[in-house]
C-alpha positions, 0 to 999 in steps of 0.5 A: 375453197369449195370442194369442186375446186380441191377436185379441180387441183387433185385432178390438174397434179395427178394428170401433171404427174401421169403425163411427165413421170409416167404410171407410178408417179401417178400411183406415187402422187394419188397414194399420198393424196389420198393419206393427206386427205384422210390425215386432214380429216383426221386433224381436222375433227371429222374422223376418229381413228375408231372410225376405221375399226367398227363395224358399219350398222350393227352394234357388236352384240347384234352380230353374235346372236 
């Protein structure tokens, strides 16, 4: 399934959800889409739980300098 149709179907339920449940299911719906994407990537291979704990570009001794 391409990506373009993931957006499609993210896009078609969070709009589901704003229309018939109003502000919070909306909230409620793109909240746990978001955790199952990155548990997906998580499962899949494509993320490491370090991965949200380093620092981007610079290794650590570079900050200290």
């Amino acid at each position: 399934m391409s990506m373009a149709v993931v957006g499609l179907l993210a896009g078609m339920a969070l709009g589901f959800a704003g229309y018939f449940g109003g502000f919070g299911a909306f909230v409620l719906v793109a909240a746990l889409g978001a955790i199952g994407f990155v548990a997906g990537r998580f499962l899949d291979g494509d993320l490491e739980a370090g991965d949200f704990f380093r620092p981007r570009g610079r290794d650590r001794d570079d900050r200290r300098r």
